[in-house]
MIRO-968419 format. One record per residue (C-alpha): residue number from 1; residue in three letters; x, y, z. Coordinates in pm, 1 decimal. Example, Ala and Ser with C-alpha at 12.3 -4.5 7.8 and 13.67 -1.06 7.14 Angstrom:
2
<r 1; "ALA"; <1230.0; -450.0; 780.0>>,
<r 2; "SER"; <1367.0; -106.0; 714.0>>,
END
This chain:
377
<r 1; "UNK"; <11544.6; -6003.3; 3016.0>>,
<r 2; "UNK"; <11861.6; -5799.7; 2873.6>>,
<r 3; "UNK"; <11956.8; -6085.6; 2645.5>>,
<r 4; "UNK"; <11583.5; -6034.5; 2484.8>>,
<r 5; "UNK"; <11572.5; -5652.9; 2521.9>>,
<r 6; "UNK"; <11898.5; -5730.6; 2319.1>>,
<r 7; "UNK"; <11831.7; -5950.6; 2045.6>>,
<r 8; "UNK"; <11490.0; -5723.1; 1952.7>>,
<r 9; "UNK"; <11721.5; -5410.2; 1963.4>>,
<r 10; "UNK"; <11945.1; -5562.2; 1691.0>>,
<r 11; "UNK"; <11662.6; -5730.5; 1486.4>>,
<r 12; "UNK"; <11496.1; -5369.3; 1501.1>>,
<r 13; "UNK"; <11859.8; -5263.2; 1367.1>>,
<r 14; "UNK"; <11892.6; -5530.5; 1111.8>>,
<r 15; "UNK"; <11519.3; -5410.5; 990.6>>,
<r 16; "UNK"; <11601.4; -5018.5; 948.7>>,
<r 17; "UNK"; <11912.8; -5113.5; 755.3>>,
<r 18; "UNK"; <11707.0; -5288.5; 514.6>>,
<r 19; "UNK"; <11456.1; -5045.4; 501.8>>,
<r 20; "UNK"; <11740.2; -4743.8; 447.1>>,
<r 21; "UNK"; <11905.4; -4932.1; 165.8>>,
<r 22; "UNK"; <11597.9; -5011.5; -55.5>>,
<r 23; "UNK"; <11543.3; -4672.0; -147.0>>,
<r 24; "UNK"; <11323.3; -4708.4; -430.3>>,
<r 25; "UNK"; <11076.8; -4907.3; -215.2>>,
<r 26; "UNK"; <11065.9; -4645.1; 39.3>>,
<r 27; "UNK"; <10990.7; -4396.3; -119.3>>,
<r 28; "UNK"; <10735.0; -4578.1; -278.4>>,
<r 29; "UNK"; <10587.9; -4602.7; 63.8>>,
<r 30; "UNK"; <10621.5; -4267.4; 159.2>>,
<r 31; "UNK"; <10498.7; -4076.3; -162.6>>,
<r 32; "UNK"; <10230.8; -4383.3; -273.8>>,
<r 33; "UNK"; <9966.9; -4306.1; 6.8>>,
<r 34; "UNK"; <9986.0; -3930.2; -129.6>>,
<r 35; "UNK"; <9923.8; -4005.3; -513.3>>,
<r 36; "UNK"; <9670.9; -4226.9; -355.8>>,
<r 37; "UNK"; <9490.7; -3943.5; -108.1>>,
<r 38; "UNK"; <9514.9; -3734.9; -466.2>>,
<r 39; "UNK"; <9333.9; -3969.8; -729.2>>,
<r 40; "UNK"; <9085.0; -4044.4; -443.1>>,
<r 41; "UNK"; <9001.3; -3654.7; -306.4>>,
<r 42; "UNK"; <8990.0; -3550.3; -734.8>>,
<r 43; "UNK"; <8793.1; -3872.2; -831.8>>,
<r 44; "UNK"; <8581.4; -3943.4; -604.3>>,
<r 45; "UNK"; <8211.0; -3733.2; -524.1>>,
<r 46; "UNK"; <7937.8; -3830.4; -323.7>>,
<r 47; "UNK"; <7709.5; -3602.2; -470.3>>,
<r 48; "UNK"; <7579.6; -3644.4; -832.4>>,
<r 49; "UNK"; <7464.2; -3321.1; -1035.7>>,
<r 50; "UNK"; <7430.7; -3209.2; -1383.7>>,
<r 51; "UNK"; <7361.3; -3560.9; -1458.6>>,
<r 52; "UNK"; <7303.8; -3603.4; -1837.1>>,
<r 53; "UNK"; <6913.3; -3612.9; -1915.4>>,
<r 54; "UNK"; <6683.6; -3682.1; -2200.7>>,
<r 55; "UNK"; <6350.8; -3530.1; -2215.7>>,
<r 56; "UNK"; <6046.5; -3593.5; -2414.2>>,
<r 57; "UNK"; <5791.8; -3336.4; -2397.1>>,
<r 58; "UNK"; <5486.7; -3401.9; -2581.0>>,
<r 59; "UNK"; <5303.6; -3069.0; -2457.6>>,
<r 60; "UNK"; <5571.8; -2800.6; -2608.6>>,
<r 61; "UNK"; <5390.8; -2544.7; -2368.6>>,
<r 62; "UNK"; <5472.6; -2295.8; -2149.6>>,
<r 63; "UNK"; <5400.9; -2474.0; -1846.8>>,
<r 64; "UNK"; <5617.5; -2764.3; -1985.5>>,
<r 65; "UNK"; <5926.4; -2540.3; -2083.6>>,
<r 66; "UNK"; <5900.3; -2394.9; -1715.5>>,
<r 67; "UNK"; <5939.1; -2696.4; -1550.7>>,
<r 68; "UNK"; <6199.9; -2800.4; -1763.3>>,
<r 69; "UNK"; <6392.6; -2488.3; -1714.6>>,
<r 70; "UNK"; <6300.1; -2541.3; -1309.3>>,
<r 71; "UNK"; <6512.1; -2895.0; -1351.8>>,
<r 72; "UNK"; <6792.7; -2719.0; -1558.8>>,
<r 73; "UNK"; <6823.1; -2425.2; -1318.1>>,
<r 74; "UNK"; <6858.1; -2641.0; -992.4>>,
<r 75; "UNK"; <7209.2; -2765.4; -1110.2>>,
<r 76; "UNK"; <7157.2; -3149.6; -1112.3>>,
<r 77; "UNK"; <7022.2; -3178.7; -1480.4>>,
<r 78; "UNK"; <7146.1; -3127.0; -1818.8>>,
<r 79; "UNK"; <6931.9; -3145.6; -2114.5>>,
<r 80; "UNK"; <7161.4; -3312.7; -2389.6>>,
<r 81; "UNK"; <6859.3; -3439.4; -2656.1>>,
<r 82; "UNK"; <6502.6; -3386.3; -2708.7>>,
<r 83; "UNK"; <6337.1; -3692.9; -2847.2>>,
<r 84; "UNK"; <6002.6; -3814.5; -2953.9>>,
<r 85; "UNK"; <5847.4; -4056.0; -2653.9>>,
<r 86; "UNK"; <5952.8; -4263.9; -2369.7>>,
<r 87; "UNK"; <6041.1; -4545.1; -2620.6>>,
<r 88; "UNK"; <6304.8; -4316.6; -2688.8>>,
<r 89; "UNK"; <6382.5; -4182.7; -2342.8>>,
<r 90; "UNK"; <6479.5; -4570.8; -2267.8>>,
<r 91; "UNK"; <6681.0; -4595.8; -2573.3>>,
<r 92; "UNK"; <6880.1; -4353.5; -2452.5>>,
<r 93; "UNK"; <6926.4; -4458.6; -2107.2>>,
<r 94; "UNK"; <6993.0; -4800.1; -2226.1>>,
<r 95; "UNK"; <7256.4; -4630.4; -2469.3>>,
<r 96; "UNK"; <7431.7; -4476.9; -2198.3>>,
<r 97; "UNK"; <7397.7; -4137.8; -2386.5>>,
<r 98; "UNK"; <7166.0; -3993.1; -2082.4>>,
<r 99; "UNK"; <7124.9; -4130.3; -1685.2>>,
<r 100; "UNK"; <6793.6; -3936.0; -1660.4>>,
<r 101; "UNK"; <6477.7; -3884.8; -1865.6>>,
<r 102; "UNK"; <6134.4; -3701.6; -1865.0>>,
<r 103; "UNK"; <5845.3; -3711.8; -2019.3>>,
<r 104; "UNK"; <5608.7; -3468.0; -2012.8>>,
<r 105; "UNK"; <5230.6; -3593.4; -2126.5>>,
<r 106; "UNK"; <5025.5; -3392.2; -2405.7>>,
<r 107; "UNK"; <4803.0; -3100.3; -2289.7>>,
<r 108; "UNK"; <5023.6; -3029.9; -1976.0>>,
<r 109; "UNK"; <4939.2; -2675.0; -1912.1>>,
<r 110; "UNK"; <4589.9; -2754.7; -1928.9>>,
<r 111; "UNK"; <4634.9; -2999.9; -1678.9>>,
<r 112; "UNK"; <4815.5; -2804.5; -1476.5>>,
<r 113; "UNK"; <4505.1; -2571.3; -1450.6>>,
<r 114; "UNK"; <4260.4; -2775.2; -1341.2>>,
<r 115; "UNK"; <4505.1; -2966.6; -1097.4>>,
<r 116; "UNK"; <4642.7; -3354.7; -1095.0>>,
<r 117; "UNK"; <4903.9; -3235.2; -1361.5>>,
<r 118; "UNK"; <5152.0; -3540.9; -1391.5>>,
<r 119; "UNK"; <5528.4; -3575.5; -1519.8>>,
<r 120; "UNK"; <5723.4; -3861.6; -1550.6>>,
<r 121; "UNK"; <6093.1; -3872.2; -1403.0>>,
<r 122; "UNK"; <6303.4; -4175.8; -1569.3>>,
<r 123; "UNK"; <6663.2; -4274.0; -1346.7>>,
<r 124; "UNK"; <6908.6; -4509.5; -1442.9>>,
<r 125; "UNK"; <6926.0; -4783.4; -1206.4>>,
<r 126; "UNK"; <7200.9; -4863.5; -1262.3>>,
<r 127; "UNK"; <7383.0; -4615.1; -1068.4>>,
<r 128; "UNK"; <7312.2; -4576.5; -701.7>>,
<r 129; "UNK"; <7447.5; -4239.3; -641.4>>,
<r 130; "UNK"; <7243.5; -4115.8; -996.7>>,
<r 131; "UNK"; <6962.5; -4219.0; -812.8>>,
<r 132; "UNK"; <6994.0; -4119.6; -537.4>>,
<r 133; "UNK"; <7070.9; -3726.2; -629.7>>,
<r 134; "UNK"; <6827.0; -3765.4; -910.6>>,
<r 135; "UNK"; <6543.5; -3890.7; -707.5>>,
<r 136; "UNK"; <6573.4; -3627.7; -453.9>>,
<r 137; "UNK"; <6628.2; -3279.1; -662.2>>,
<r 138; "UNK"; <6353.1; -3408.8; -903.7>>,
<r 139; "UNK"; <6156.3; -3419.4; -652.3>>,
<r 140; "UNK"; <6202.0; -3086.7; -484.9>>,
<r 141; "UNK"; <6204.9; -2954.2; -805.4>>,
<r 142; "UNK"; <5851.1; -3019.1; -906.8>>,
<r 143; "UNK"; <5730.4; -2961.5; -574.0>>,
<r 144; "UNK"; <5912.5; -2617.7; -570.5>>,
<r 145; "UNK"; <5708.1; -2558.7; -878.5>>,
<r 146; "UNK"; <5355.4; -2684.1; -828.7>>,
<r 147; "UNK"; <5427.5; -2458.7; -499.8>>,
<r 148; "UNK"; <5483.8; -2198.2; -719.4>>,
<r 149; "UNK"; <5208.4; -2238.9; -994.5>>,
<r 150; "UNK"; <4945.2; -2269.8; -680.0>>,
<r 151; "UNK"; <5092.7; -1946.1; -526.5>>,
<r 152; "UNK"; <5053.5; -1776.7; -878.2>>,
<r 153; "UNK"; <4682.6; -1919.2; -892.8>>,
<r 154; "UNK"; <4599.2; -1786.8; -565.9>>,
<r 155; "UNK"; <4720.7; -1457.1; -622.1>>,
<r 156; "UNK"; <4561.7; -1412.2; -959.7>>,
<r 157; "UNK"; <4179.9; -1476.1; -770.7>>,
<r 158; "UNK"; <4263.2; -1234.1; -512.3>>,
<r 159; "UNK"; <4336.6; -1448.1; -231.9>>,
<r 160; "UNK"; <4545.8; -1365.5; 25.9>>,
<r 161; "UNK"; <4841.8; -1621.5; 129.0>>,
<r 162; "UNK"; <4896.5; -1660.3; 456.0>>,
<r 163; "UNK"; <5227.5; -1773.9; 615.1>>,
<r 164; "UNK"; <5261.2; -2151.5; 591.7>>,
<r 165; "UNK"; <5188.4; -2310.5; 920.5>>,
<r 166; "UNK"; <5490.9; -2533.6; 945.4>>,
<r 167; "UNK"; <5866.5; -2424.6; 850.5>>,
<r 168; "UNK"; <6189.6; -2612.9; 941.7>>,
<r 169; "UNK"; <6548.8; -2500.4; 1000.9>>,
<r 170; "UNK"; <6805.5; -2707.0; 931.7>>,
<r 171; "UNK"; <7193.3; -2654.5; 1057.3>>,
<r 172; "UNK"; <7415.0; -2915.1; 927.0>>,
<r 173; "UNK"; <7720.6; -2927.9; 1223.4>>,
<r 174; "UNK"; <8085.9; -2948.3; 1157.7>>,
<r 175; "UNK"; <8041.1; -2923.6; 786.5>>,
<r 176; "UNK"; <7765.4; -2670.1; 707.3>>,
<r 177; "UNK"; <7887.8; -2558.5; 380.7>>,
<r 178; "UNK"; <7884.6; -2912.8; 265.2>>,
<r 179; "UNK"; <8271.0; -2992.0; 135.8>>,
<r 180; "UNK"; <8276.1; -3316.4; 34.4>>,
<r 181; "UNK"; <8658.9; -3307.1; 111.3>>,
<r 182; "UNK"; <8530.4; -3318.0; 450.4>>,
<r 183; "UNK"; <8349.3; -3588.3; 442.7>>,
<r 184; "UNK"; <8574.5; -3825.8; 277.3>>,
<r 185; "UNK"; <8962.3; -3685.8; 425.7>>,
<r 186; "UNK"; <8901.6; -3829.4; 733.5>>,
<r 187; "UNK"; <8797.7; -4183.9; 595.2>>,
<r 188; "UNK"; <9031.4; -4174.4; 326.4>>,
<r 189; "UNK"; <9349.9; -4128.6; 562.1>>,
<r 190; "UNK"; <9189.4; -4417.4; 777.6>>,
<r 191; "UNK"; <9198.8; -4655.6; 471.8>>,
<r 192; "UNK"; <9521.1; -4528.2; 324.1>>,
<r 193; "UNK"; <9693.5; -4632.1; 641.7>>,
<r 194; "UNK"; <9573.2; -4945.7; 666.7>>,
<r 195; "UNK"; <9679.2; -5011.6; 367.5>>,
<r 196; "UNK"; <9994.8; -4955.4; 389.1>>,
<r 197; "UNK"; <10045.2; -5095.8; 750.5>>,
<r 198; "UNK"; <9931.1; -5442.5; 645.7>>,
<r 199; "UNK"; <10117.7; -5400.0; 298.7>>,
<r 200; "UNK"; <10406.8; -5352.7; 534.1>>,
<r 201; "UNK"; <10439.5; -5621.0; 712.7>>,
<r 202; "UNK"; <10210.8; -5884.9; 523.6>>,
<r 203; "UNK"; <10489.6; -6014.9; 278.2>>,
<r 204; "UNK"; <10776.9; -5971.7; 553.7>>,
<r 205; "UNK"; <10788.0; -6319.8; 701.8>>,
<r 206; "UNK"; <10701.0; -6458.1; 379.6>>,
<r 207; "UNK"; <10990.2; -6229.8; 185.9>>,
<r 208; "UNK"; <11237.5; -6417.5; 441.6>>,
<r 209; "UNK"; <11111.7; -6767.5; 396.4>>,
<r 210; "UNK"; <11147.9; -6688.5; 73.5>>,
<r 211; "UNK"; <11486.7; -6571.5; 50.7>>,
<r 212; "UNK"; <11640.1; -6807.4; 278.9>>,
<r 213; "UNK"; <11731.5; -6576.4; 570.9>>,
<r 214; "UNK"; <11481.5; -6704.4; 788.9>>,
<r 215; "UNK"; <11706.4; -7013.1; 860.8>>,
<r 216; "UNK"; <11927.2; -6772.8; 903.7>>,
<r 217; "UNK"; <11731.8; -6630.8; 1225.2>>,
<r 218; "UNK"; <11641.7; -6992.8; 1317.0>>,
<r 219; "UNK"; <11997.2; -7062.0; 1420.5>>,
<r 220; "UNK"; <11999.4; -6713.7; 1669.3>>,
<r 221; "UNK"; <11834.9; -6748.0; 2029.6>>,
<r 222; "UNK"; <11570.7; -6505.8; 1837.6>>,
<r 223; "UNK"; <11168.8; -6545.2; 2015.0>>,
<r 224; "UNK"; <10854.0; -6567.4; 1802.2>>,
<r 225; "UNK"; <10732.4; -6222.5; 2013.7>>,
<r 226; "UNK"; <11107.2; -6049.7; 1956.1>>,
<r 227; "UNK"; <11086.4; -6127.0; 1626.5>>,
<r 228; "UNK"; <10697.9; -5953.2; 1556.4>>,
<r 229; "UNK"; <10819.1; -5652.5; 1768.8>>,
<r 230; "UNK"; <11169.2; -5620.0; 1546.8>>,
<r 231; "UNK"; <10932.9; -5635.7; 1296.2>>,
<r 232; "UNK"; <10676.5; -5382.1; 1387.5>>,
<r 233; "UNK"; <10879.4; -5083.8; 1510.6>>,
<r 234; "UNK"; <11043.6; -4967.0; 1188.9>>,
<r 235; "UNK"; <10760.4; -4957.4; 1018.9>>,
<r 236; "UNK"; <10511.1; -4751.9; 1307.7>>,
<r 237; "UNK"; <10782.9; -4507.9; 1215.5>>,
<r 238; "UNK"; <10730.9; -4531.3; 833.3>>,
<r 239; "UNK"; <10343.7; -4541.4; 892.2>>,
<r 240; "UNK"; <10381.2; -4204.9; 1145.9>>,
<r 241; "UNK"; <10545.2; -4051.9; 842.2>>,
<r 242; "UNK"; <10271.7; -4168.3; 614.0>>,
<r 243; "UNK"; <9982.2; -4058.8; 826.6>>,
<r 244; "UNK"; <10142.6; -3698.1; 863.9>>,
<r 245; "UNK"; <10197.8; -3637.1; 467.1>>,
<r 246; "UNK"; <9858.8; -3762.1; 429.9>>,
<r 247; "UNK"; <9680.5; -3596.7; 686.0>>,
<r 248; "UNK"; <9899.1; -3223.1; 607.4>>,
<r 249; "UNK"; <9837.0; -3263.4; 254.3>>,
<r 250; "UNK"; <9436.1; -3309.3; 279.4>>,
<r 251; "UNK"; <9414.3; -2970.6; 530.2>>,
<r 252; "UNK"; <9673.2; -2790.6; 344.7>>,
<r 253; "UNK"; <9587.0; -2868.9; -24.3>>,
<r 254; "UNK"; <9189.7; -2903.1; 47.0>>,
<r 255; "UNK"; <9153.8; -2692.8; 315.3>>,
<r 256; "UNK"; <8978.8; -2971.4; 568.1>>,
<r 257; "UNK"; <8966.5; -2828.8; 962.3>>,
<r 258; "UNK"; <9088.6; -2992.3; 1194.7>>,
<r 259; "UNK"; <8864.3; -2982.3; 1498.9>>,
<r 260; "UNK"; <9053.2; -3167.9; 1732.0>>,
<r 261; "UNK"; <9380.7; -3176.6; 1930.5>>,
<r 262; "UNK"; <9636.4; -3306.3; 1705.2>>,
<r 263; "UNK"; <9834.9; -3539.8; 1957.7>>,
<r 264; "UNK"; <9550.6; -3694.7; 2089.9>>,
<r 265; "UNK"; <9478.0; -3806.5; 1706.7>>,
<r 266; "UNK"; <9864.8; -3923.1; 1704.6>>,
<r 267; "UNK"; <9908.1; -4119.9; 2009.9>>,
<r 268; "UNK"; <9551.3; -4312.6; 1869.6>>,
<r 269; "UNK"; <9699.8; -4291.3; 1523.5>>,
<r 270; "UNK"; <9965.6; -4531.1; 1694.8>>,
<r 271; "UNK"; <9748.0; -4788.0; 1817.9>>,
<r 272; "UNK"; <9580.1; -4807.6; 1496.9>>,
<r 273; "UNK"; <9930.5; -4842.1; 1292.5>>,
<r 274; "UNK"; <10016.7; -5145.8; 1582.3>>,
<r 275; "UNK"; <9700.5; -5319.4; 1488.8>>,
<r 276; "UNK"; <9721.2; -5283.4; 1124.1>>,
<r 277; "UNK"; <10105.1; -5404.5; 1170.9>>,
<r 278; "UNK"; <9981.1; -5718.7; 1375.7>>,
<r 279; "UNK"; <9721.5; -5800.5; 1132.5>>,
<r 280; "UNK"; <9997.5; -5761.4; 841.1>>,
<r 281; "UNK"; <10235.2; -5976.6; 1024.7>>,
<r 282; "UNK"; <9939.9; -6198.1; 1080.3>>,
<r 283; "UNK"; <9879.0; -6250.0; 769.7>>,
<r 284; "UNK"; <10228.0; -6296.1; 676.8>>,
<r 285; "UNK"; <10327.3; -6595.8; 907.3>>,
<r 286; "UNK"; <10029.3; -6817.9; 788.0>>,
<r 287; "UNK"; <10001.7; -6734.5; 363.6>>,
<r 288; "UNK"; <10316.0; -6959.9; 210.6>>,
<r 289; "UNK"; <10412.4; -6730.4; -30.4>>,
<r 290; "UNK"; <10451.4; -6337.5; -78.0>>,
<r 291; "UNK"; <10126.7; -6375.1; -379.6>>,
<r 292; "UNK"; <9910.1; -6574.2; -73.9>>,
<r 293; "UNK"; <9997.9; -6263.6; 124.8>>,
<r 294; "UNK"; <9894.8; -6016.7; -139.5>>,
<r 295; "UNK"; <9584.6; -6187.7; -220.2>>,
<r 296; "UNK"; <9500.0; -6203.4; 149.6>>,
<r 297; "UNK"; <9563.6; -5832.5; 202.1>>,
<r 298; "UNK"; <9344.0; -5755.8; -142.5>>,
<r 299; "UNK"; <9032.7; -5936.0; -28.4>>,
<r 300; "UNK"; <9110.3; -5764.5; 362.5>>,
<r 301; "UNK"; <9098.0; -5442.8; 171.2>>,
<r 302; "UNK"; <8728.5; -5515.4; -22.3>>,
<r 303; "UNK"; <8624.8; -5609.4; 332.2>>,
<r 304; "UNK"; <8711.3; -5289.5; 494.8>>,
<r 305; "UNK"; <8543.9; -5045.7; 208.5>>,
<r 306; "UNK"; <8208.8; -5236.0; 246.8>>,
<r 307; "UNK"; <8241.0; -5365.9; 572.5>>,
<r 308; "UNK"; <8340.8; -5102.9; 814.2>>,
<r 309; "UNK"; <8136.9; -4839.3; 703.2>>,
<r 310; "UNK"; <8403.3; -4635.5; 482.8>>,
<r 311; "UNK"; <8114.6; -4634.0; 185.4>>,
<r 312; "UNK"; <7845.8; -4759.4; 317.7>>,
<r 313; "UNK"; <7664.3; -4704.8; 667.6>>,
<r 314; "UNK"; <7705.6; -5032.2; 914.4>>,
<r 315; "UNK"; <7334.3; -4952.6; 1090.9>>,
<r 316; "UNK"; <7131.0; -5131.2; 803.8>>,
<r 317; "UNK"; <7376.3; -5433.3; 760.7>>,
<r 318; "UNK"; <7281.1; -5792.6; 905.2>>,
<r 319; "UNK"; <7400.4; -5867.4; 1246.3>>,
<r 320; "UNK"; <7652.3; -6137.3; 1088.2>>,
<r 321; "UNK"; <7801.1; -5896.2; 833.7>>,
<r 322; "UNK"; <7842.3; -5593.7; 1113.5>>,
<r 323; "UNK"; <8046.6; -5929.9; 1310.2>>,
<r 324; "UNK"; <8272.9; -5950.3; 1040.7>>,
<r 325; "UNK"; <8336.2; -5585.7; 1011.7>>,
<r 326; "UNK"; <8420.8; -5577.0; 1376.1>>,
<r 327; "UNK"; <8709.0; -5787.0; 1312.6>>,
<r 328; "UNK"; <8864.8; -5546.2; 1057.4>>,
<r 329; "UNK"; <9052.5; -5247.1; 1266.9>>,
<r 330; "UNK"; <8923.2; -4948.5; 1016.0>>,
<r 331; "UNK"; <8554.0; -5003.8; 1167.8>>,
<r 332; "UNK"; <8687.5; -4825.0; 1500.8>>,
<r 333; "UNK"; <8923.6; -4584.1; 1394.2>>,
<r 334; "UNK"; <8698.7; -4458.7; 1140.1>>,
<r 335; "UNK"; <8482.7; -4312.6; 1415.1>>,
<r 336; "UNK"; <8779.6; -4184.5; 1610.9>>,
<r 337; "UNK"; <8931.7; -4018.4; 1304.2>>,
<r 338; "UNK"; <8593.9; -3864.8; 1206.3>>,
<r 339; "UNK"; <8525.4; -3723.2; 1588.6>>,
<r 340; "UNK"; <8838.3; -3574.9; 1660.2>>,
<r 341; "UNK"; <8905.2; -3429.3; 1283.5>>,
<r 342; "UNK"; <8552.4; -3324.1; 1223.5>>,
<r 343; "UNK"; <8351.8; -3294.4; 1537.8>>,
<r 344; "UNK"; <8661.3; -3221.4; 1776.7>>,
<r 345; "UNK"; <8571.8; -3477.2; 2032.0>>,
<r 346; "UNK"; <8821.0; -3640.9; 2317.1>>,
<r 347; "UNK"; <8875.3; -3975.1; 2416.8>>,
<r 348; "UNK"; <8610.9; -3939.5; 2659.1>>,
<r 349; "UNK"; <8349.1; -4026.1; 2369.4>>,
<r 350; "UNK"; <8551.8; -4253.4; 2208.2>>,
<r 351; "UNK"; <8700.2; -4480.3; 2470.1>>,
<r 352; "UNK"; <8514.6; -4772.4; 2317.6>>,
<r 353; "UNK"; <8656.7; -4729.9; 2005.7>>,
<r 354; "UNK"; <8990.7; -4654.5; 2142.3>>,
<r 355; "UNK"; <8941.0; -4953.7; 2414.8>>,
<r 356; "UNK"; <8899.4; -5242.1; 2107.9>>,
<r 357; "UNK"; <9180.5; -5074.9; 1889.3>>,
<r 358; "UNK"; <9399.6; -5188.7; 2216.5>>,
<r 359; "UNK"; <9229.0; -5504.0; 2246.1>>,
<r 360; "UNK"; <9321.3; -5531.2; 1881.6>>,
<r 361; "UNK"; <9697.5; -5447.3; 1829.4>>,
<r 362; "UNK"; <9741.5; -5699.6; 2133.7>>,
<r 363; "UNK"; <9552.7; -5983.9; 2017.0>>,
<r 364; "UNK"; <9667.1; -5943.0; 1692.9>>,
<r 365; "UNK"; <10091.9; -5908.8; 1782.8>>,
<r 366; "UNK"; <10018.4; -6267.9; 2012.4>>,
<r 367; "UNK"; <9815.4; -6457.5; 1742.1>>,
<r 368; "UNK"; <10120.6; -6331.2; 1507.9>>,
<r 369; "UNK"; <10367.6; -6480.3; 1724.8>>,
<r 370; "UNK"; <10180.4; -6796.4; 1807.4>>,
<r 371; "UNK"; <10151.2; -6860.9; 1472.2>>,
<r 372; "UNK"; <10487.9; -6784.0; 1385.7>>,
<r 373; "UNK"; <10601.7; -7059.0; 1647.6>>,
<r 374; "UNK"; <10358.4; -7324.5; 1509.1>>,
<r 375; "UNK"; <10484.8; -7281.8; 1202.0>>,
<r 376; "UNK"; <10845.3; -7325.3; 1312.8>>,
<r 377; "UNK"; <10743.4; -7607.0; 1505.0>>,
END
């Protein structure tokens, strides 16, 4: 037991000293996560607005200019071009001069007065969030306005309005003013570190193959396990660092709360970083060369935006695909970072999550190590 304690304390050494002396590379790895955490929190908006929009109104009425100051006003269109028809709506849409168009029909006013007044609302397909925003202001906006043109009837023929019989309140918790920041920080930190834990240790068994040293290790009483752990510790430390620039420069810079107690998300944090190492070194003992690993890791990452419900929610996905995003680590820590940076929640409501991170990092370190022996066998 000494003799192993041993041999992991100076492959742990031999690992730092690496580490220390390629100082380019880490500070690559200390400063790349926060250039990354920057391009994504400036770049990236789940909400569309002022999307470019082409309308054709054949009516050139007051009621028509109305409505089409009612879309302007509510901050999600902007008319660039008036054109002729919906030929020429299409056009261009298919141009990729506009993402919207509307088309107002001839005689709209009149229309509008005797009721069943109709507009068409052209989106670009193409582009799910477009759609999605566009579908839902235009929406609101018309029915803000035939709301309003009925009131204005009403009142013009003397009849009293009554209070509508229905009304809703809505509170939107933990993020009421809306900040996308909010939404995306805590997923965003979640990604960037598993990123960099698997880029960590995915090319490192590889990198000595490579290079020749691992015969080098072959001739020491070194172990598979002593070898994954020697492995692993330098770089939770590097990852640590990594999680607290990101995670200081998202509340500090973009003013994100943070809800929840700060050491509970760290001592998590770490169980997350062991399982994203494990899966690196993974990776690393069964790709052949240092571009296998890379590859690897690049299709693991395309996996984990769709899978694990970074973009897109998990609820409507096939059973089979949710399966697969199960065995990706980001799917549970995503909800642990969200509850206890956003909603402020313990470990109490997210002992499942926490419970399979665990299971995770230890399954992962063993198959590592397994592997690592097959292949030296």
């Amino acid at each position: 037991m000494h003799g192993s304690v041993m041999r992991t304390v100076a492959l742990m050494r031999k690992e730092m000293i690496q580490v220390w002396r390629d100082r380019r590379t880490l500070l690559l790895i200390l400063f790349l996560p926060f250039l990354q955490m920057l391009l994504f929190a400036y770049a990236v908006r789940l909400t569309v607005d002022h999307i470019a929009t082409a309308v054709a109104d054949l009516s050139r009425d007051a009621q028509s200019q109305a409505l089409i100051n009612a879309l302007t006003l509510s901050g999600y269109f902007d008319v660039k071009q008036y054109v002729a028809d919906e030929a020429q709506v299409i056009r261009a849409m298919d141009q990729g001069l506009v993402r919207a168009g509307v088309v107002i029909p001839p005689g709209f006013a009149a229309h509008v007065e005797r009721g069943g007044a109709q507009v068409l609302v052209l989106l670009d397909g193409s582009d799910s969030y477009t759609v999605l925003s566009g579908y839902s202001a235009a929406a609101a906006t018309v029915q803000d306005r035939a709301f309003r043109v009925w009131a204005d009837r009403m009142r013009r023929l003397g009849v009293r309005l009554e209070l509508v019989p229905i009304t809703s309140t809505t509170h939107v918790l933990y993020n009421p003013d809306m900040n996308e920041m909010i939404f995306v920080l805590p997923g965003m930190a979640a990604l960037l570190l598993q990123i960099m834990t698997i880029n960590l240790t995915s090319i490192s068994v590889v990198r000595e193959r490579e290079n020749g040293t691992i015969e080098q290790l072959l001739a020491t009483p070194v172990r598979p396990l002593e070898l994954m752990i020697a492995k692993t510790v330098p770089n939770i430390v590097l990852s640590a660092l990594d999680l607290l620039i990101v995670t200081s420069a998202g509340i500090l810079m973009f003013g994100v709360p943070f809800r929840g107690n700060p050491w509970t998300f760290l001592l998590l944090s770490l169980g997350y970083i062991i399982s994203g190492l494990g899966l690196g070194l993974l990776i690393s003992t069964l790709a052949q060369t240092q571009r296998q690993a890379q590859q690897i890791g690049a299709v693991l990452l395309l996996l984990s935006m769709l899978l694990t419900g970074f973009i897109y929610p998990r609820q409507p996905m096939p059973a089979v695909v949710r399966a697969v995003g199960n065995l990706i680590p980001l799917t549970y820590f995503l909800r642990i970072t969200r509850g206890i940076i956003t909603k402020g929640v313990g470990v109490d409501l997210l002992w499942n999550d926490v419970l399979m991170l665990a299971i995770y990092a230890v399954v992962a370190m063993l198959l590592a190590s397994l592997a690592f022996k097959k292949r030296l066998d």
